[in-house]
Rosetta silent file (secondary structure, phi, psi, omega in degrees, C-alpha in Angstrom):
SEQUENCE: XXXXXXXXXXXXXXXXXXXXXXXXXXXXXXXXXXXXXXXXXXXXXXXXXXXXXXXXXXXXXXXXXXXXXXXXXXXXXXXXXXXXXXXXXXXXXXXXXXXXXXXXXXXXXXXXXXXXXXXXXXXXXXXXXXXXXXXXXXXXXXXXXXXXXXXXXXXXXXXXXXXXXXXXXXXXXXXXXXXXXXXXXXXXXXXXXXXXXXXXXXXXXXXXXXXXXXXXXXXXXXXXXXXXXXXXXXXXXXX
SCORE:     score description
SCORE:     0.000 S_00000001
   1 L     0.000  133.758  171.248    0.000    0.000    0.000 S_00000001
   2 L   -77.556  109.050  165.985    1.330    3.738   -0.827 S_00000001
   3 E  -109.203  154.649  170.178    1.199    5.994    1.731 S_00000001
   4 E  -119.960  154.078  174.402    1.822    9.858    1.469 S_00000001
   5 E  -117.619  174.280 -159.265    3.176   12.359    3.531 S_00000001
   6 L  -144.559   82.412  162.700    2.508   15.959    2.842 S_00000001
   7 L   -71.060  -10.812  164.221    5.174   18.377    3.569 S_00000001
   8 L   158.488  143.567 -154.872    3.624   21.040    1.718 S_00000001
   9 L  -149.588  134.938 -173.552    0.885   21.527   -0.790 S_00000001
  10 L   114.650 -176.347 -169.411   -0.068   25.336   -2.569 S_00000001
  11 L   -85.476  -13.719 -177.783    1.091   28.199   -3.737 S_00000001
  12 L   -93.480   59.147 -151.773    3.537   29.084   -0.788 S_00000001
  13 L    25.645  154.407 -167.438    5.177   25.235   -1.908 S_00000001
  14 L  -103.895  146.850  163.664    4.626   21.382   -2.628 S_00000001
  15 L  -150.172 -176.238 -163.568    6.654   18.320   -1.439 S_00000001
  16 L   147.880  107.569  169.579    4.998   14.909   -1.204 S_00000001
  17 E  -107.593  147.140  174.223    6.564   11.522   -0.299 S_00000001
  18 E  -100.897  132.413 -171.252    5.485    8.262   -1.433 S_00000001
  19 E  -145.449  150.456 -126.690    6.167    5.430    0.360 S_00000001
  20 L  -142.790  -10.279 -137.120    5.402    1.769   -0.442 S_00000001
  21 L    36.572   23.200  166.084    7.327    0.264    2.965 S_00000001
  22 L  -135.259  -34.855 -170.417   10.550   -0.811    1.354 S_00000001
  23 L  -148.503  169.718 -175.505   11.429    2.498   -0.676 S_00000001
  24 E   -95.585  145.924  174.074   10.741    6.137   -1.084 S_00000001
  25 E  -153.343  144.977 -172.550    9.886    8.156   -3.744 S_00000001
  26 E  -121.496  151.960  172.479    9.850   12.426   -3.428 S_00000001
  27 L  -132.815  126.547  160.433    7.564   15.091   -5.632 S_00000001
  28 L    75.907  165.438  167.118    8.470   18.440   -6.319 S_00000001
  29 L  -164.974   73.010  156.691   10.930   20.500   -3.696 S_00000001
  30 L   -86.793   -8.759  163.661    9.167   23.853   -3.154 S_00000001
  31 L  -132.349  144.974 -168.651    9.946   23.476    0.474 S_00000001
  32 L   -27.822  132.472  174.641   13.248   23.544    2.161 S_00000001
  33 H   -45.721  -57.638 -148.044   15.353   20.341    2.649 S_00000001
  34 H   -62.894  -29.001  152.232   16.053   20.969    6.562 S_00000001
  35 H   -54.498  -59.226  162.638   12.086   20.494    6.666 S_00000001
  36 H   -50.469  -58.750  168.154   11.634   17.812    4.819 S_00000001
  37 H   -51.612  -25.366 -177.187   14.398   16.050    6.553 S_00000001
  38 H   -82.193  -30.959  174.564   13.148   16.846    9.870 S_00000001
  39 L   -82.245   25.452  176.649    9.800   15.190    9.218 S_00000001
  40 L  -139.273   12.109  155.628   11.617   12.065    8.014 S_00000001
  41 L    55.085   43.006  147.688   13.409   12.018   11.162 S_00000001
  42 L    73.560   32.546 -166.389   16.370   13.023    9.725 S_00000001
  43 L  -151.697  106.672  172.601   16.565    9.590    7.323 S_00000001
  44 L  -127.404   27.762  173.016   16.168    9.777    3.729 S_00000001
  45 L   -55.053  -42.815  169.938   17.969    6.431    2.973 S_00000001
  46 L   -95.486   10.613  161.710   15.335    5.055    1.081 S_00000001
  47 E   -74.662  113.829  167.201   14.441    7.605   -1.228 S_00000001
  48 L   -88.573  -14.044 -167.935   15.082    6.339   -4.546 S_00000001
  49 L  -167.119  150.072  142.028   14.161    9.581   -6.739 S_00000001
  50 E   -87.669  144.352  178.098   12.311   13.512   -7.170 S_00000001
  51 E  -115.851  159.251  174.000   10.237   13.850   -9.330 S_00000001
  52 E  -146.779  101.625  162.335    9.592   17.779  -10.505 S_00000001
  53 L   -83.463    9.381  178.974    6.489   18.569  -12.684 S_00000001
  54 L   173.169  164.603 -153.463    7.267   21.971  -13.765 S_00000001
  55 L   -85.938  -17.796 -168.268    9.795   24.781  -13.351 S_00000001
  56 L   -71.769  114.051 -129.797    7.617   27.329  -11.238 S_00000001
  57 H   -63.527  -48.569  176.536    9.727   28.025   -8.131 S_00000001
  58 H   -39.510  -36.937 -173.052    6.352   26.433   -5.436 S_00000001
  59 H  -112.169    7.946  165.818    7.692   22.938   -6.747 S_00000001
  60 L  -137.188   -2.953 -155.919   11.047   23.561   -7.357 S_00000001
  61 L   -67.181  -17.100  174.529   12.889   26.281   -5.433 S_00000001
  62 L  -134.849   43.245  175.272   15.038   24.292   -3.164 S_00000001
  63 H   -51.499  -58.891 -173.870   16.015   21.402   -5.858 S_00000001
  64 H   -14.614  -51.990 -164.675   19.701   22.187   -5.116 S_00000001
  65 H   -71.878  -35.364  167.932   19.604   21.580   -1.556 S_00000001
  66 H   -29.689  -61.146 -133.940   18.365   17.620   -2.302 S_00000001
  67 H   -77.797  -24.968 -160.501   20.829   17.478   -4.483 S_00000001
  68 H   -89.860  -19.876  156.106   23.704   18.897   -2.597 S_00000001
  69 H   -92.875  -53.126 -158.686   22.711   16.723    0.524 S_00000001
  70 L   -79.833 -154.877 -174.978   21.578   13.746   -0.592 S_00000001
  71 L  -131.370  -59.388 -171.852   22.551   10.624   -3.008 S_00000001
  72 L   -18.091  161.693  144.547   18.987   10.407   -5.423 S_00000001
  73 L   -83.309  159.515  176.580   18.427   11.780   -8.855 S_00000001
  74 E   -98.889  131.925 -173.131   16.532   14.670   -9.739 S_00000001
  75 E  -124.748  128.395  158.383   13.433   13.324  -12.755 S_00000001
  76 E  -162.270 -171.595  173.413   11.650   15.679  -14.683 S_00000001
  77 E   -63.993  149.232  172.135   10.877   16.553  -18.524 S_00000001
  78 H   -67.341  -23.068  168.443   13.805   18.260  -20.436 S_00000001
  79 H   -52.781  -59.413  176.681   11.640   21.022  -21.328 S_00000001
  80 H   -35.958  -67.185 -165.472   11.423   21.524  -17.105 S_00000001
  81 H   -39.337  -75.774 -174.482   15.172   20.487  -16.849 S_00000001
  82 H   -30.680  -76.943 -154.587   16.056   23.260  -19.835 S_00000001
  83 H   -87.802    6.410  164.350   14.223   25.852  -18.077 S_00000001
  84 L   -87.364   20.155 -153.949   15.367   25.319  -14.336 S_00000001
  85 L     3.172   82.211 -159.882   19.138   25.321  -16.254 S_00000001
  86 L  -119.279  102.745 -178.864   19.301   21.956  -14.570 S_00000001
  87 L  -143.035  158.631  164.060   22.237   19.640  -16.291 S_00000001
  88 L   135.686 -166.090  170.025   24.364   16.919  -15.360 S_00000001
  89 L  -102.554   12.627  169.409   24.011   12.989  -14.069 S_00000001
  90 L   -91.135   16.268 -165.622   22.235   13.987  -10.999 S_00000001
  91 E  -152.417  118.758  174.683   19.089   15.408  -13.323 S_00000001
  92 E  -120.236  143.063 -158.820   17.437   12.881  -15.618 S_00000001
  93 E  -110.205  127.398 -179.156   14.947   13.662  -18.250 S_00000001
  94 E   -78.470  114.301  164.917   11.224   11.857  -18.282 S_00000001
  95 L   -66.652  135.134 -149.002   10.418   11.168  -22.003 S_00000001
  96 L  -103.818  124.117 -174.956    6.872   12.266  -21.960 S_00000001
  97 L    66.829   40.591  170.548    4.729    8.667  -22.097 S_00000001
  98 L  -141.417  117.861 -172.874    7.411    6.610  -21.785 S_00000001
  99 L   -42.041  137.755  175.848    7.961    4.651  -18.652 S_00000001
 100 E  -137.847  127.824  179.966   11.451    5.279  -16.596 S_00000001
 101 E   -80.548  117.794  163.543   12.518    2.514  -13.778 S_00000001
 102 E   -98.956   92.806  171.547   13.141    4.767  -10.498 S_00000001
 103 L    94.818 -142.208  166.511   14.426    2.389   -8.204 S_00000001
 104 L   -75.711  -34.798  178.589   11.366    0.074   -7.390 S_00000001
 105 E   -55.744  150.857  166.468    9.302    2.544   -9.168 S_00000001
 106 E  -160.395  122.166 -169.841    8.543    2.982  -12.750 S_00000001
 107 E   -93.026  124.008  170.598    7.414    6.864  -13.656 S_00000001
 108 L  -128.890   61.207  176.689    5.592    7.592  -16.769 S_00000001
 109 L   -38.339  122.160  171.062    5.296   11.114  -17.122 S_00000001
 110 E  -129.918  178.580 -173.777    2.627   12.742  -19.605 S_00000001
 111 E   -85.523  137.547  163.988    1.517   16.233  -20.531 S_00000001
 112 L   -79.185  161.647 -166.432   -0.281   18.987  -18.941 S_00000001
 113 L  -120.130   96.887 -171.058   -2.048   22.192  -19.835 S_00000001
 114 L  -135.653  169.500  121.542    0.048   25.194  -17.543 S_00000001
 115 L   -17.075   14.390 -167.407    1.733   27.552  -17.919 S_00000001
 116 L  -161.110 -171.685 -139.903    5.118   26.707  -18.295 S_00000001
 117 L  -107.676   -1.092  155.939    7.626   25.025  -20.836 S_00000001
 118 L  -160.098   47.248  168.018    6.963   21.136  -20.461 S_00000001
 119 L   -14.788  131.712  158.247    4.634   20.655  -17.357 S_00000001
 120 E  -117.565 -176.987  146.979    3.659   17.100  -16.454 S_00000001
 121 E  -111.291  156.663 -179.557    1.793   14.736  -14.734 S_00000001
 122 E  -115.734  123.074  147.697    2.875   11.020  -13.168 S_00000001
 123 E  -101.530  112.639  159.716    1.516    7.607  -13.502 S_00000001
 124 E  -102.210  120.535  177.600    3.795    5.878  -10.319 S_00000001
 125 E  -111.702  109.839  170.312    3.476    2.157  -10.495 S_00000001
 126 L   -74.965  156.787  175.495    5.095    1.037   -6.880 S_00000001
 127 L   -52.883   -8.670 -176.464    7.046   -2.769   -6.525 S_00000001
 128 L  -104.380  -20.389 -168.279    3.972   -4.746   -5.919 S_00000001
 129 L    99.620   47.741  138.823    1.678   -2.848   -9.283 S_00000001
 130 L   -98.723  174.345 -160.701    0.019   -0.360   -7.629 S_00000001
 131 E  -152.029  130.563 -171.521   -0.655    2.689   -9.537 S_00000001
 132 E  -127.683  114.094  169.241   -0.869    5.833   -7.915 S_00000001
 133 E  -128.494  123.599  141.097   -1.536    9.348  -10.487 S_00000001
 134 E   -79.003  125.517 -165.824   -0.428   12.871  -10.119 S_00000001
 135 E  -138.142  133.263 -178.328   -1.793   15.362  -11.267 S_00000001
 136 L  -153.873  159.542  148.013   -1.221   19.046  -10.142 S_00000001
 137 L    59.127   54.456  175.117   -1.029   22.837  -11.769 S_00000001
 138 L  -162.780  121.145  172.439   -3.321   22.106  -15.034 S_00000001
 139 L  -113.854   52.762  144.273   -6.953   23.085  -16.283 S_00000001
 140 L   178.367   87.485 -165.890   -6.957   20.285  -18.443 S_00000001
 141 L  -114.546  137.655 -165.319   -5.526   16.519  -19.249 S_00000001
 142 L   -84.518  -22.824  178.985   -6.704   14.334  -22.269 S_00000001
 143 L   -65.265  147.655  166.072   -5.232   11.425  -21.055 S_00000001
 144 L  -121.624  162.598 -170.547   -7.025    8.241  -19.073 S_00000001
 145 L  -121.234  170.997  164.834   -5.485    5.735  -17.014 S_00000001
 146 L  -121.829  145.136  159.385   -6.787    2.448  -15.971 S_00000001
 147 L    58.255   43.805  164.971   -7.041    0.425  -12.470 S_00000001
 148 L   -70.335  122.926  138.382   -5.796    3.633  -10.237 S_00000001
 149 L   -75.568  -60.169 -154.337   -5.349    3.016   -6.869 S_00000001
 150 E  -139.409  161.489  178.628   -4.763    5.881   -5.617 S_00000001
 151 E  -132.112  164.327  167.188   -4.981    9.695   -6.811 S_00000001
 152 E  -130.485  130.839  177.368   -3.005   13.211   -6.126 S_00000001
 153 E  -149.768   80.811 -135.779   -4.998   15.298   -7.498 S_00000001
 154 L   -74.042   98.560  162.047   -5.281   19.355   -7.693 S_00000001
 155 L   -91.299   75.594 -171.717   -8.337   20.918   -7.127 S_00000001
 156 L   -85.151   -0.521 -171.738   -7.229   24.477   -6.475 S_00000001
 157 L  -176.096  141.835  173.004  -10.412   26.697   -7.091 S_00000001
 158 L   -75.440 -171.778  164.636  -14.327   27.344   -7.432 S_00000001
 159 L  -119.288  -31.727  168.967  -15.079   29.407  -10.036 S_00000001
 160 H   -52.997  -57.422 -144.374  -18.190   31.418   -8.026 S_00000001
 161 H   -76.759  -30.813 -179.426  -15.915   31.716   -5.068 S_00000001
 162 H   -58.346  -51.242 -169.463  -13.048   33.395   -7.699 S_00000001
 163 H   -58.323  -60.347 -168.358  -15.824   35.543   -9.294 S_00000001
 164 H   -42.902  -74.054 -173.103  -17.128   36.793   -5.622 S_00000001
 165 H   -52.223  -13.672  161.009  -13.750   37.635   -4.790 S_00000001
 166 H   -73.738  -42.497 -155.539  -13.204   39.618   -8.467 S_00000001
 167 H  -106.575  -41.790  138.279  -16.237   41.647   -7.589 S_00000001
 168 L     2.316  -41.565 -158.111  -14.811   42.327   -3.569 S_00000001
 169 L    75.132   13.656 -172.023  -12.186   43.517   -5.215 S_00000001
 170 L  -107.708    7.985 -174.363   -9.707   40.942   -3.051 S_00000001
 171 L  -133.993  105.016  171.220   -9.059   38.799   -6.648 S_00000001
 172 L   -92.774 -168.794 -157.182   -8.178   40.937   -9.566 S_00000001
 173 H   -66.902  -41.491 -170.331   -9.027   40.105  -13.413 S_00000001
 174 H   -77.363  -35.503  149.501   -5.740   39.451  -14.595 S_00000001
 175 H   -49.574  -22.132 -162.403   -4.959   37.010  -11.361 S_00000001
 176 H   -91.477  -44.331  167.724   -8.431   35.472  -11.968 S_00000001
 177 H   -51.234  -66.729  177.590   -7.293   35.054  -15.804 S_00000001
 178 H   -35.781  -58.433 -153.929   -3.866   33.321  -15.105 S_00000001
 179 H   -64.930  -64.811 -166.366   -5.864   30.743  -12.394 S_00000001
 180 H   -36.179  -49.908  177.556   -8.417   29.944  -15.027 S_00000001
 181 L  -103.152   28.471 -173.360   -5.992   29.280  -17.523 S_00000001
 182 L  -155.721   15.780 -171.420   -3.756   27.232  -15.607 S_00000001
 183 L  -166.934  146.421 -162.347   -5.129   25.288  -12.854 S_00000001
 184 L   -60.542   90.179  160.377   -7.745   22.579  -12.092 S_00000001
 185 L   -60.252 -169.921 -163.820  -11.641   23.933  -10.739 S_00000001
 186 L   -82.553  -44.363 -166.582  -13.497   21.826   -8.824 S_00000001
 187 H   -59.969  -68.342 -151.454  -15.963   20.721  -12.094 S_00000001
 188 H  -101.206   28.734  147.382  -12.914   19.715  -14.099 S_00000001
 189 H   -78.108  -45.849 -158.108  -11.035   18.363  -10.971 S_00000001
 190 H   -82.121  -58.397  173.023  -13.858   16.317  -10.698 S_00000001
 191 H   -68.558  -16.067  161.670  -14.532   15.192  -14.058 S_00000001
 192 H   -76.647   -5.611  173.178  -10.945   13.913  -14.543 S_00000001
 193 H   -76.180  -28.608  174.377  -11.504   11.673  -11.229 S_00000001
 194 H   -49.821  -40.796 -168.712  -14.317   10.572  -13.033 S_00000001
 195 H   -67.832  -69.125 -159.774  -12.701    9.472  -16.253 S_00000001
 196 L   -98.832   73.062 -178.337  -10.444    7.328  -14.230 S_00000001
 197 L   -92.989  158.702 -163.384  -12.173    6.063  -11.558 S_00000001
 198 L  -165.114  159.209  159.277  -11.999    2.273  -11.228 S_00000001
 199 L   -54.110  -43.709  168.531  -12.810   -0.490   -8.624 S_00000001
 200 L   -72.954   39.136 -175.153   -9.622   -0.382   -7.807 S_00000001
 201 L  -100.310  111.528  175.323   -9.566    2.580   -6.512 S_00000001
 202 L   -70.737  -75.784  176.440   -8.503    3.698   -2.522 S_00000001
 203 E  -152.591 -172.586 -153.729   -8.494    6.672   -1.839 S_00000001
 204 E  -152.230  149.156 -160.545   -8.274   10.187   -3.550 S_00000001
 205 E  -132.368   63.822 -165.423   -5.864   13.364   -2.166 S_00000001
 206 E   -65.608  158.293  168.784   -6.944   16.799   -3.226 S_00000001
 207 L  -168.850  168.384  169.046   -4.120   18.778   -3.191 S_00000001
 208 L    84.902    1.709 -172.975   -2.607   22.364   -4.668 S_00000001
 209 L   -34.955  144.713  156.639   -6.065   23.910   -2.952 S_00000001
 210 L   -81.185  119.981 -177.846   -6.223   27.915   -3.683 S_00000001
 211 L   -74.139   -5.719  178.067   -6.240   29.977   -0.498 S_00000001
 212 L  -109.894  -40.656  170.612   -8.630   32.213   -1.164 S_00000001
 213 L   -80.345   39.181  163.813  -10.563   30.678   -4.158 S_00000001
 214 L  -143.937  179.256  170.433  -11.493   27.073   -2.438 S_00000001
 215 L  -145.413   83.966  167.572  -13.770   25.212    0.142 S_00000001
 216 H   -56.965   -9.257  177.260  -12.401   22.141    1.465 S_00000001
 217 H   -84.354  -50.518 -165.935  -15.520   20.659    3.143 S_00000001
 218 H   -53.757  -42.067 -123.982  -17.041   21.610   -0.393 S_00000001
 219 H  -110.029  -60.010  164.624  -14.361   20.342   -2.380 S_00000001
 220 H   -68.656  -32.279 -177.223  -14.268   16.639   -0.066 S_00000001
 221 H   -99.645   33.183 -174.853  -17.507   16.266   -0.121 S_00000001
 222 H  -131.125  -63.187 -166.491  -18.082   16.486   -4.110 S_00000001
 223 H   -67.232  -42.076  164.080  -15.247   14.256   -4.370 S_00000001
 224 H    -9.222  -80.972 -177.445  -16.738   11.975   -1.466 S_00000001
 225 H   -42.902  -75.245  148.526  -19.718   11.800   -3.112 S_00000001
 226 H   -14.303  -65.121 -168.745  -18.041   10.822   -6.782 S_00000001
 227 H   -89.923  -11.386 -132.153  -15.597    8.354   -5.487 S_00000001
 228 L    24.078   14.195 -147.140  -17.037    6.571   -2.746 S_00000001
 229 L  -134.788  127.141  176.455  -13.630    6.376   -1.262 S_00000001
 230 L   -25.704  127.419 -175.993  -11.640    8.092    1.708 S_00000001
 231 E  -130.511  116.998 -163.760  -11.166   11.919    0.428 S_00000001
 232 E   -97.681  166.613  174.628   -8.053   13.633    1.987 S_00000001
 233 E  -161.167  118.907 -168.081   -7.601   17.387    1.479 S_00000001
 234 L   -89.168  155.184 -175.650   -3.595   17.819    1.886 S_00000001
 235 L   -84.268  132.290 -175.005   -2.481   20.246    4.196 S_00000001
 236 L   -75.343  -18.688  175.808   -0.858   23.282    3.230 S_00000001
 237 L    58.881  139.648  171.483    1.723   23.586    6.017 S_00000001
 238 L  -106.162  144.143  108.078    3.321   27.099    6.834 S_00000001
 239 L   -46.454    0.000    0.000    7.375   27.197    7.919 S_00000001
C-alpha cells in the first residue's frame, strides 16, 4: 500500500513523499530540505528519486539543496530540466509517455495544460503494481489511465468563489485570468476523477487547494460523493 506524507501543498510550496514500505519516492521540492528532513526524522535512505512537474519556483525552489545533501536523482521533462538550467548525471529527463525505472518505481510522465515550458503529470506504479496518479497545476488533461489506486490530485479553485472575490475587489481580473488558464476547478477536478475512476480505486488526495478561491468541506464532499472512497484534502503547512 502507498502511503503519502505531505510536507507542503499550494502556492507558498509542494513536497509529497510516497512510500510503499521498502522504498521512497519524493515530488516536487518547493519546500526547504532541513524540513523535509526533519519530518523524516532526519533519514532519507530510502528515497530512490524527485520527481519535478514543472519549473515554477512552489515545486522547485530548493532542488539544489536535495541534491547537494543527498545521493537520489533529480526526474523531470527536459523542457522543465532546460528551463530550471538543470544539467548533469544527478538530473534525468522523463520522455513524456514513456515509462522510466526509479528504483522500485517505474514513472511515466505525460503532458499537462500550464503555464510553463513542459509541465507534467505522473503515472507511479510502486514494486507490488500499484498505480498511484499525479496530477497538479493544469486546467486540463486528455489522457485516461486504468485500475488507479490511488490519486493526487489538484483541485485548487471554485469558479463562483473566484468571481465573488473579483467583484470584492480581493481577486483581480488578470490574477483570476492566469488561475483559469492554468489550474484545475473543482468541475474539471472532478470530471478527470471521473474518467479514471476504477474499482480499484482507494483513496483520492486533493491537493494544490487555492487559499482564497477554495472550500475544502465543499471540495471533499463532491469528491466523497463521486468516489465513494476516503477523500483527503492535503495540508498546506506554513514554515
Amino acid at each position: 500500500m502507498i502511503k503519502v506524507k505531505v510536507f507542503g501543498s499550494g502556492s507558498s510550496g509542494n513536497c509529497y513523499l510516497l512510500d510503499d514500505g521498502t522504498s521512497q519516492l519524493l515530488i516536487e521540492a518547493g519546500i526547504a530540505y532541513k524540513h523535509v528532513e526533519q519530518e523524516m526524522d532526519f533519514d532519507l535512505s530510502r528515497v530512490q528519486g524527485m520527481l519535478i512537474s514543472h519549473e515554477h519556483t512552489d515545486h522547485s525552489k530548493y532542488i539544489k539543496q536535495f541534491v547537494q545533501r543527498t545521493a537520489f536523482s533529480i526526474y523531470a521533462t527536459q523542457g522543465t530540466l532546460n528551463a530550471l538550467n538543470l544539467s548533469g548525471i544527478r538530473y534525468e529527463p522523463l520522455t513524456e509517455l514513456g515509462a522510466t525505472k526509479i528504483g522500485d518505481w517505474i514513472v511515466t510522465a505525460f503532458p499537462v495544460k500550464h503555464d510553463a515550458a513542459e509541465p507534467a503529470g505522473f503515472l507511479i506504479i510502486d514494486s507490488m503494481g500499484e498505480r498511484l496518479l499525479y496530477v497538479t497545476d493544469t486546467y486540463f488533461v486528455k489522457y485516461r489511465f486504468n485500475d488507479i489506486n490511488y490519486m493526487l490530485v489538484e483541485m485548487n479553485y471554485n469558479q463562483q468563489i473566484a468571481q465573488k472575490n473579483v467583484d470584492k475587489g480581493i481577486l483581480n481580473y488578470s490574477l483570476r485570468n492566469r488561475i483559469l488558464t492554468s489550474h484545475f476547478e473543482m468541475k474539471n477536478s472532478l470530471d478527470f476523477i471521473k474518467s479514471n475512476l476504477s474499482p480499484s480505486l482507494k483513496w483520492v488526495e486533493l491537493i494544490h487547494l487555492s487559499d482564497n478561491n477554495s472550500n475544502e468541506e465543499l471540495f471533499k464532499e463532491k469528491t466523497q460523493v463521486l468516489t465513494g472512497v476516503p477523500v483527503l484534502v492535503a495540508p498546506k503547512r506554513s514554515w
